[in-house]
C-alpha positions in Angstrom: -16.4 34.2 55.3 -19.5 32.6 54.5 -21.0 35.5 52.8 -17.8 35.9 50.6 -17.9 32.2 49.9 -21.6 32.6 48.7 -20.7 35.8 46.0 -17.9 34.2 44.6 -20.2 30.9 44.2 -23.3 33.2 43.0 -20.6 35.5 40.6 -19.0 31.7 39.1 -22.8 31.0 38.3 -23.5 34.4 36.6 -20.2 33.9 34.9 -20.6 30.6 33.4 -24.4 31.8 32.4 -23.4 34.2 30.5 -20.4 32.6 28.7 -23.3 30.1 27.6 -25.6 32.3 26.5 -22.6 34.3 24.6 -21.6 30.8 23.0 -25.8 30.3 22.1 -26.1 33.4 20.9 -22.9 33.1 18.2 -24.0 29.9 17.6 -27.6 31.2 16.4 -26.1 33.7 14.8 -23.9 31.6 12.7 -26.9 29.7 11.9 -29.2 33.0 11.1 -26.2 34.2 9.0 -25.7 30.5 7.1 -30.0 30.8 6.3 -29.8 34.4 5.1 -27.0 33.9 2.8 -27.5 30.6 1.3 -31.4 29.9 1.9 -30.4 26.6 4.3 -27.9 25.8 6.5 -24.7 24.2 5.0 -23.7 20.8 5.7 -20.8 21.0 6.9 -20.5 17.2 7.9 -20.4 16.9 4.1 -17.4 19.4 3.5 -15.6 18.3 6.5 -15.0 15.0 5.1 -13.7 16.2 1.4 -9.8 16.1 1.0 -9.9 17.6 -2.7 -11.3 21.4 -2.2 -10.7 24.2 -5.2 -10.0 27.4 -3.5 -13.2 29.2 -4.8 -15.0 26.3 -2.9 -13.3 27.0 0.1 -14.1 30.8 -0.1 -17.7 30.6 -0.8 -18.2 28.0 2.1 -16.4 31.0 4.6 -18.6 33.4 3.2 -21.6 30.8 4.0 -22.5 30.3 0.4 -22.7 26.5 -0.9 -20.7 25.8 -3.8 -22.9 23.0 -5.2 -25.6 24.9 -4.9 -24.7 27.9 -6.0 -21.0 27.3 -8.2 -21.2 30.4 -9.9 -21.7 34.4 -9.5 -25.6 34.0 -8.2 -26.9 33.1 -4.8 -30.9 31.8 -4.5 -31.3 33.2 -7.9 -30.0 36.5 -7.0 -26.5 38.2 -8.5 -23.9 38.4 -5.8 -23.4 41.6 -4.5 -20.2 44.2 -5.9 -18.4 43.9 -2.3 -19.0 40.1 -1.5 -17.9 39.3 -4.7 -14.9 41.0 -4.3 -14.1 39.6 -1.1 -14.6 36.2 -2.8 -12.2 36.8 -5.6 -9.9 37.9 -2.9 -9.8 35.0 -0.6 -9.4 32.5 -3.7 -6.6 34.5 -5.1 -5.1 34.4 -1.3 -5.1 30.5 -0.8 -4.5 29.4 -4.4 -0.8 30.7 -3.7 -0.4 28.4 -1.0 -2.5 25.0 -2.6 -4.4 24.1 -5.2 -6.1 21.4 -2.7 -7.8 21.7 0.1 -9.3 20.2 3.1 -11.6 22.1 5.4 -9.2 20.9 8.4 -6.2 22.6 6.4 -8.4 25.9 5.4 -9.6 26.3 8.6 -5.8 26.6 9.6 -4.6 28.8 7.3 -7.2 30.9 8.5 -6.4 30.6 11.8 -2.9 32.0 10.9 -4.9 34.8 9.4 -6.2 36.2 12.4 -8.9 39.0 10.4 -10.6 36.0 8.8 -10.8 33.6 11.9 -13.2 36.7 13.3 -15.3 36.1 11.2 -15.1 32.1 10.3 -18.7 30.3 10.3 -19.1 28.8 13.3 -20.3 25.5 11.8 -17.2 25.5 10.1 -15.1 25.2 13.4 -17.2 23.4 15.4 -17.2 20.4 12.5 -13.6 20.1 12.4 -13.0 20.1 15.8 -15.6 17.4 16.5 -13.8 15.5 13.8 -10.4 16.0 15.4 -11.5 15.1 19.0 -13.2 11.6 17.6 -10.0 11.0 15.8 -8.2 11.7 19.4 -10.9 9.5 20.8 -10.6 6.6 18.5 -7.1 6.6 18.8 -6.6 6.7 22.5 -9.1 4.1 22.9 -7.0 1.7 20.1 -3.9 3.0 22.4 -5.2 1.4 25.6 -6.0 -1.8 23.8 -2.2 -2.3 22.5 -1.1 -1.2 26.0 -3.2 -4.3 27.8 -2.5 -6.8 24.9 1.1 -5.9 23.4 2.5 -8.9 22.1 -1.0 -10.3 20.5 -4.2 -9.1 19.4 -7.7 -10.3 18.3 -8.6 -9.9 14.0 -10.8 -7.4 15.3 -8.5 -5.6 16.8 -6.1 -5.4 13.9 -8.4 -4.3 11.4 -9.4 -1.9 13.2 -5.8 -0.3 13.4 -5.6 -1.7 9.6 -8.6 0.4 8.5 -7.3 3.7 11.0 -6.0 6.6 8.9 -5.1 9.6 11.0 -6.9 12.1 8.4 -8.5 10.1 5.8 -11.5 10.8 5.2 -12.7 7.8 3.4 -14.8 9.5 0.7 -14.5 6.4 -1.5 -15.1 3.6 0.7 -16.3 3.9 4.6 -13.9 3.2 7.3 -16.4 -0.1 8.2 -16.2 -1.7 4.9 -12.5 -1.2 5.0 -12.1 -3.0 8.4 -14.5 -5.5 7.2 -12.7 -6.1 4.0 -9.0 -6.3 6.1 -10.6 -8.4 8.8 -12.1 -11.3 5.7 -8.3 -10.4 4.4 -6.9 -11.5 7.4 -9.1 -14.6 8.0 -8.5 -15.8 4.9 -5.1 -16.1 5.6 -5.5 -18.1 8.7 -7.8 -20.4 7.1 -5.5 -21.0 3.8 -2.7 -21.4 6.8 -1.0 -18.4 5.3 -0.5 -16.4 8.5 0.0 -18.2 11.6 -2.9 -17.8 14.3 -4.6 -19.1 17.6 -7.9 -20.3 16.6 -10.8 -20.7 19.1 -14.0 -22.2 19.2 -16.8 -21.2 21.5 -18.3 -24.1 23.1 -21.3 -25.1 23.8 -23.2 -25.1 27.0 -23.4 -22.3 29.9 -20.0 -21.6 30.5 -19.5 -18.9 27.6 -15.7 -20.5 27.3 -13.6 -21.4 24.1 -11.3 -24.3 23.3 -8.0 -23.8 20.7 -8.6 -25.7 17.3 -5.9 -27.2 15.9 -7.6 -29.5 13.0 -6.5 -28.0 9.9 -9.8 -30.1 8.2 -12.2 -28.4 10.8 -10.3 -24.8 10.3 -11.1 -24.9 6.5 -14.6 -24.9 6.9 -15.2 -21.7 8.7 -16.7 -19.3 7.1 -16.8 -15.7 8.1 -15.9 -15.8 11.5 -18.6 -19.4 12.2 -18.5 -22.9 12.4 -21.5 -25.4 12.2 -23.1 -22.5 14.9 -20.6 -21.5 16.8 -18.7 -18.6 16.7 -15.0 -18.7 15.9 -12.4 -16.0 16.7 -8.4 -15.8 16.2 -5.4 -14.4 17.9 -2.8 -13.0 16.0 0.8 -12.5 17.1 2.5 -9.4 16.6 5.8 -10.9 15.4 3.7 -13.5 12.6 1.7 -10.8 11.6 4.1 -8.9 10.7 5.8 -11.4 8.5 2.8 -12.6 7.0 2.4 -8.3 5.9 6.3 -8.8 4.7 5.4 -12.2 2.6 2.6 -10.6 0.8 4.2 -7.5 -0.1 1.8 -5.3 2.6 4.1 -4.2 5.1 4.0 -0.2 3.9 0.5 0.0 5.3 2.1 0.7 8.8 3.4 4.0 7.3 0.0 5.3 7.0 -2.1 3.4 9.8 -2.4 2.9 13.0 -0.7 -0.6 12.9 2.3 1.5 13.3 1.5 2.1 17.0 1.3 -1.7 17.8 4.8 -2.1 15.6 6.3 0.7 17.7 5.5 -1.0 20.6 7.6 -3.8 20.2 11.0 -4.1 22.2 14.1 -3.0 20.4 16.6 -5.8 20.1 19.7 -5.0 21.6 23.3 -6.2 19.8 24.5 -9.3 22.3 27.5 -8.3 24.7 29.5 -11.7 23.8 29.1 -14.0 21.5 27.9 -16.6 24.0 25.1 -15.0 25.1 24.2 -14.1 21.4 20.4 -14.1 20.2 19.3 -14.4 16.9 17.3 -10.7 15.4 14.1 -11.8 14.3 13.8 -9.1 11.9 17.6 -10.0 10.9 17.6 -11.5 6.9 19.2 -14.8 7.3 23.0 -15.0 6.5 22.4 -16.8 2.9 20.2 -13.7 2.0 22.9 -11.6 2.7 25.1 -11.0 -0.4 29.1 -12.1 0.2 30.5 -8.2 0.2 27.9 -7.8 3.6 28.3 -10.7 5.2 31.4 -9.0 7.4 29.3 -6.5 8.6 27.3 -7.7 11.8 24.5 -6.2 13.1 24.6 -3.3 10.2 22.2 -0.4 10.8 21.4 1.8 7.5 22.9 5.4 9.7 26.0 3.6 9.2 25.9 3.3 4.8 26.9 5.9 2.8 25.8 5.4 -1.0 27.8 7.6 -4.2 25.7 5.9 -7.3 26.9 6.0 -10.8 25.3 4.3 -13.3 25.3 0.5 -13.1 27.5 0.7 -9.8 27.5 2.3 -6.6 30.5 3.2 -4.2 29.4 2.0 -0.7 31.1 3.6 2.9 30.6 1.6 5.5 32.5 2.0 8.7 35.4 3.9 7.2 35.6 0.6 4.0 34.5 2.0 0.7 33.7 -0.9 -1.5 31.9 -1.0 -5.1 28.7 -3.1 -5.3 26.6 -4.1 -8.6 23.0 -3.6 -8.3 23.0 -7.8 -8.2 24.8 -7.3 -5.0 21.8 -5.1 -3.7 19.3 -7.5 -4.9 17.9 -5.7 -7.7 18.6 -5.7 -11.3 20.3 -3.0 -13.4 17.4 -2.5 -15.7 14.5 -3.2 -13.2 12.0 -0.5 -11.6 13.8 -0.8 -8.4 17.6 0.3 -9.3 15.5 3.0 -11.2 13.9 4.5 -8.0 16.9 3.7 -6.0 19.1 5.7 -8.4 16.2 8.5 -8.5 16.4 8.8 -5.3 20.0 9.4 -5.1 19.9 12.8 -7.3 17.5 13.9 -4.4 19.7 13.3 -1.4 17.4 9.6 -0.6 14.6 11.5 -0.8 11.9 8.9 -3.0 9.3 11.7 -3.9 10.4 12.3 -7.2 10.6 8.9 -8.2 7.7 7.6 -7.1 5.4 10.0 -9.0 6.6 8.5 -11.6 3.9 5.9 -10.7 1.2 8.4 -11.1 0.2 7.3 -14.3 -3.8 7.6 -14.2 -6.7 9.3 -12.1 -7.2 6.4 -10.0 -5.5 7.6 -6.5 -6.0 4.4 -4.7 -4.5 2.0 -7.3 -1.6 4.4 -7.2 -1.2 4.2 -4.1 -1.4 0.2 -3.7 0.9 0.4 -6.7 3.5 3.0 -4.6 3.4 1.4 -1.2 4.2 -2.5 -2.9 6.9 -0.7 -5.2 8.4 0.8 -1.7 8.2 -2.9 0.1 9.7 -4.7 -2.8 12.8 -2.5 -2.6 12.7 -2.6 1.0 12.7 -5.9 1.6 15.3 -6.3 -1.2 18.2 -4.2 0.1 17.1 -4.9 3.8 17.6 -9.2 3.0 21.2 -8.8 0.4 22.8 -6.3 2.8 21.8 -7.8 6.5 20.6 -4.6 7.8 18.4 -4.7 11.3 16.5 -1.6 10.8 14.5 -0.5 7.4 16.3 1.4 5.0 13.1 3.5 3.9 11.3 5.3 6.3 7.7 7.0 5.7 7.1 10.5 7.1 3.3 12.1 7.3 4.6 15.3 5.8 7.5 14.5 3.9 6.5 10.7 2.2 9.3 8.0 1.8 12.9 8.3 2.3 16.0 6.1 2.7 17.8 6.2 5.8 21.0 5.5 4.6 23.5 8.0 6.6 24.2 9.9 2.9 23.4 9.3 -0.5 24.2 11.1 -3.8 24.8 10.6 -7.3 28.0 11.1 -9.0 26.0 12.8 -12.6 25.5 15.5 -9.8 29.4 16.5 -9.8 30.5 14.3 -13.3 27.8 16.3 -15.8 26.1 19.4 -15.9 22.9 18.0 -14.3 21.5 20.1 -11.1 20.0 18.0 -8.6 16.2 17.1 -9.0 14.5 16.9 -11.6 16.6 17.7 -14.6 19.0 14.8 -12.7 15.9 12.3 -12.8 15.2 13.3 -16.6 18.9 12.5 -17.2 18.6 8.9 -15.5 15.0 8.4 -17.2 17.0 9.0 -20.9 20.0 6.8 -19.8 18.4 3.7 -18.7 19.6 0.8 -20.3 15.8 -0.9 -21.1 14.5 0.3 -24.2 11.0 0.3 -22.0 9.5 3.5 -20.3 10.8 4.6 -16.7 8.4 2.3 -15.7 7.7 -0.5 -18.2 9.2 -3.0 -15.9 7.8 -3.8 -12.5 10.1 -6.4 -11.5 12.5 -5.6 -9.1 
């Protein structure tokens, strides 16, 4: 028994010894072969955090050649040979049906669905985006355990950490610590100016390491970044005021992105009261002179339960088996502004906001567009959320899919009136029969 204990111990070693030196030896091989073909090994921690790769890019980096270095036919001076060429040609061909854009986390998928090119994928290449997904995993878990222990409030460092966390952004334009920085002085700005409601504490001074609440608004206004005359200053943040304060100033579509989302999620659901005695006010509830008259019978209205038929400067409105006609007034918007525009797009699209809102793509700058998107989103959010008393948001945001109303159904009636198909050549048609004189766009008030 012994001796059968000691071979299967001695044959788990010589297993395990050789799987490393099978895993060393490909990985020096990959290495070898990244040196032969391209004179130095690639940096791949460069590549693995571009978002915007051409498809000849991406089939030069899997045949270990570096497109910076080398962006044309040659290698180290060298014309590329007849075969690899060709194999180059090929692979670009291959993925530029499938995207124009690419990331090395989304090529290195599409060639794991391509099983004869994952054989031979650089090492490097799979080893860099794994590391990158298991730090995401990391970083996220470890964020996840912090909103588990401390649900209800967190510290500003806390929440600009989540702020700043973009499950697969790369941050090529700015660095994921100037971001948090810049949300965290974002965020403490609005404390001081007594824009967003927080605990503020004050270390004091001695042995004991402790810290004592301020509540002199006088004192409050003179820290600066996070001090005061010496001492350090920090701030607790309920879940519920932060979340208003992100409604007030037009921010709250950043949870669609980040991992704010996770500490939102979190929150209990409010149930609808049993009797009206033991009734509790919905703190995300619009208060009942928001609501507009022709909602105001409708308690506790959920968006599953609207059905929206627009036409024009009107929309028909099903809501529990009552069809009524509402104005866009009676929505909160205005007939002409840029929200009835992308809530009428979106109707030719079956709610879907997509078409819309690339309409906002009007120059190369993606992060003003996106700033530009994500306030045009809360605006109209906010907006048909207060005038028709609904407890849940109207607009949901979807990794793969972007923005889309959850309104139980929504069409337009050009789709059956005219000879319009739905999409685009439906959007065109609203675009030319707008009643401003202005572009699509021209006016940003909603």
């Amino acid at each position: 028994m012994e001796e059968n204990t000691t071979k299967n111990a001695q044959s788990f070693a010589d297993a395990t010894s050789i799987e490393y030196e099978v895993c060393n030896i490909q990985e020096m091989a990959s290495s070898v072969l990244d040196k032969i073909t391209n004179g130095e090994l690639i940096d791949w921690n460069y590549w693995v955090t571009r978002n915007n790769m051409e498809p000849m890019q991406c089939a030069k980096l899997y045949h270990r050649i570096d497109p910076i270095k080398w962006p044309d036919d040659y290698c180290r001076g060298s014309k590329l040979a007849g075969d690899v060429k060709e194999d180059i040609d090929r692979l670009c061909q291959l993925i530029k049906g499938y995207s124009e854009k690419w990331s090395l986390d989304s090529f290195l998928s599409f060639v794991r669905n391509h099983g004869e090119y994952y054989q031979k994928a650089p090492y490097g290449m799979i080893q860099v985006v794994e590391n990158k997904k298991l730090a995401e995993s990391k970083h996220t878990n470890l964020l996840k355990e912090i909103i588990d222990e401390n649900q209800n409030a967190l510290d500003v460092d806390w929440i600009a950490e989540l702020w700043a966390a973009i499950p697969g952004e790369s941050y090529e334009n700015k660095p994921f610590w100037q971001i948090r920085d810049d949300y965290k002085k974002q965020i403490e700005s609005a404390v001081i100016d007594g824009g967003l409601e927080a605990v503020v504490e004050i270390r004091k001074p001695g042995f004991d390491d402790g810290f004592e609440e301020l509540t002199d608004r006088n004192r409050i206004r003179k820290i600066k970044d996070g001090w005061l005359n010496g001492s350090f200053v920090r701030y607790t943040i309920n879940r519920d005021s932060f979340r208003s304060w992100l409604e007030k100033s037009n921010q709250w579509p950043v949870i669609d992105t980040c991992l704010l989302r996770i500490w939102f999620d979190s929150e209990p659901k409010a149930e609808a009261p049993e009797s009206s005695c033991s009734a509790k006010p919905i703190e995300s509830e619009p208060k009942t002179e928001e609501i507009d008259t022709v909602f105001r019978e409708f308690e506790n209205l959920r968006s599953n339960e609207v059905s929206f038929v627009v036409n024009g400067s009107s929309a028909k409105v099903v809501i529990r088996k009552r069809t009524i006609t509402v104005s866009p007034q009676q929505l909160g918007l205005k007939v002409s502004s840029q929200g009835w525009k992308i809530f009428e797009g979106a109707a030719v699209s079956s709610g879907d906001l997509s078409a819309s809102l690339k309409k906002l793509n009007k120059t190369s700058d993606l992060e003003r567009e996106k700033t530009n998107i994500k306030t045009a989103v809360c605006r109209l959010r906010t907006k048909l959320k207060n005038s028709m008393g609904l407890i849940d948001d109207p607009i949901a945001y979807q990794e793969n899919s972007g923005y889309k109303f959850t309104f139980k159904y929504m069409t337009h009636a050009l789709l059956n009136g005219e000879r319009v198909t739905k999409g685009a050549d439906a959007l065109e048609y609203i675009d030319g029969n707008t009643q401003n004189s202005g572009g699509f766009w021209d006016d940003d008030e909603i």
